[in-house]
C-alpha positions in Angstrom: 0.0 0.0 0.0 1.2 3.6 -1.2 2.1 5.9 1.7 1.0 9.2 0.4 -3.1 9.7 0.2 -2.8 9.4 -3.5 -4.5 6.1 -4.3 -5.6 6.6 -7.7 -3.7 4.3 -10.2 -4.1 6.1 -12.9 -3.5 9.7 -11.1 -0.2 7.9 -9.4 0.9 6.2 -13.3 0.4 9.7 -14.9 2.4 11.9 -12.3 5.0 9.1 -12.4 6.0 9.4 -15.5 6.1 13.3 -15.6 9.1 14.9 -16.8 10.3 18.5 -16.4 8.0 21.3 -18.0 5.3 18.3 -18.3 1.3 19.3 -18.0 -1.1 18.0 -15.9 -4.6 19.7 -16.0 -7.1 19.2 -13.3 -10.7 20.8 -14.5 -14.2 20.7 -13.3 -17.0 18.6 -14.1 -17.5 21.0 -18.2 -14.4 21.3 -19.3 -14.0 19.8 -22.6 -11.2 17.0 -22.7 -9.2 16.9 -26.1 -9.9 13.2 -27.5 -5.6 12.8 -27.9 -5.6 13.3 -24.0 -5.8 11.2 -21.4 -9.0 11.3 -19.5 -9.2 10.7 -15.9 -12.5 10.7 -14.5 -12.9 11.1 -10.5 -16.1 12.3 -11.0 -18.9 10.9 -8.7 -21.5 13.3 -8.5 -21.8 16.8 -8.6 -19.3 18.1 -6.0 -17.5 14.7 -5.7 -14.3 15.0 -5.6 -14.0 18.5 -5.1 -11.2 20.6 -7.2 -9.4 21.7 -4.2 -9.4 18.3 -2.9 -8.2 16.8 -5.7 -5.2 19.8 -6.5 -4.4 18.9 -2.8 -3.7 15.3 -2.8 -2.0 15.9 -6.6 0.7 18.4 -5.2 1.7 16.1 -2.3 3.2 14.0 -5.0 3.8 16.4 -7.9 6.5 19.4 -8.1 5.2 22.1 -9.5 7.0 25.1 -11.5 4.1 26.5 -13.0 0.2 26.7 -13.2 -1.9 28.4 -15.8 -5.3 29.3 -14.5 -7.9 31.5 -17.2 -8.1 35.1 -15.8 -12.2 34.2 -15.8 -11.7 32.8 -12.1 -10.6 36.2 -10.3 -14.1 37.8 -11.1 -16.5 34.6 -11.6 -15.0 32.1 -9.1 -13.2 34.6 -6.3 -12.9 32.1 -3.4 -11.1 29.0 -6.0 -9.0 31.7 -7.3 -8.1 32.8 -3.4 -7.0 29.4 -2.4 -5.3 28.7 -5.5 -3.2 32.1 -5.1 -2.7 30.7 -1.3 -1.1 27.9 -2.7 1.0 28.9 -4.8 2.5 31.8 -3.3 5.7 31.1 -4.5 4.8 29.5 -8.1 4.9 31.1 -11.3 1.0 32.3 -12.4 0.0 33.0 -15.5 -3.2 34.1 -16.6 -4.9 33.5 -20.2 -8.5 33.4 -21.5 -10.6 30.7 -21.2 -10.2 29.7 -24.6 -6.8 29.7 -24.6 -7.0 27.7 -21.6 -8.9 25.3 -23.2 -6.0 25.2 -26.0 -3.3 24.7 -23.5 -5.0 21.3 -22.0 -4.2 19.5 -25.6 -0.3 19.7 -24.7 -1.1 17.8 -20.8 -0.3 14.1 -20.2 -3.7 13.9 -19.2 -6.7 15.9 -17.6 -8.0 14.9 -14.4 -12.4 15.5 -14.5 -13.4 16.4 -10.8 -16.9 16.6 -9.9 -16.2 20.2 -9.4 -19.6 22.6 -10.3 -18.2 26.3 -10.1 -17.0 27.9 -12.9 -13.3 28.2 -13.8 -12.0 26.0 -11.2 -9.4 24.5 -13.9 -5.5 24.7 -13.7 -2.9 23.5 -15.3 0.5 22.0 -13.4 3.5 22.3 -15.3 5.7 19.9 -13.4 8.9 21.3 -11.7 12.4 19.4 -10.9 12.8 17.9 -7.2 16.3 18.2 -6.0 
């Protein structure tokens, strides 16, 4: 049995095999999941798994660089974007439309659906380098 709370084969296989400057997104229960990305489906029921449950148990095993976010959360979704600036304090942000967003998600190793129902609550991880 794994140590960490990450359980999830498919979550732990995908994050294993990340490489430096690799892409993970994690999106809510709409966002569109290119058909030449993986598709990993936590999704229960509406609000099951949450997206801040889910980033939460991904970072205790990923390193994280980066995030992308679309600039749509600060004004339609202020408390995700709160605790995603919280934590990622010291983590390069960048903000792009939706759309482009939406772009961005072709380049991840996969896309991790949550059962997430507020709008926005997507991010990309780019992966970092542990030392």
């Amino acid at each position: 049995m794994r140590k960490t709370k990450l359980i999830n084969s498919e979550v732990s296989y995908t994050v294993s095999k990340m490489g430096h400057t690799d892409s993970l997104t994690i999106g809510d229960c709409g966002l569109p999941v290119p058909t030449s990305v993986d598709r990993i489906d936590l999704a229960l029921k509406y609000g099951v798994p949450t997206f801040l449950e889910t980033l939460d148990t991904i970072l205790e095993e990923l390193c994280v660089e980066e995030i992308i976010i679309a600039s749509e959360i600060k004004e339609n979704n202020k408390e995700i974007y709160k605790e995603i600036l919280e934590r990622f304090k010291d983590i390069k942000i960048n903000e792009v439309s939706h759309e482009e967003f939406k772009n961005l998600t072709k380049e991840s190793k996969a896309v991790v659906r949550t059962g997430e129902c507020t709008p926005y609550a997507n991010i990309i991880l780019k992966s970092g380098v542990v030392f």
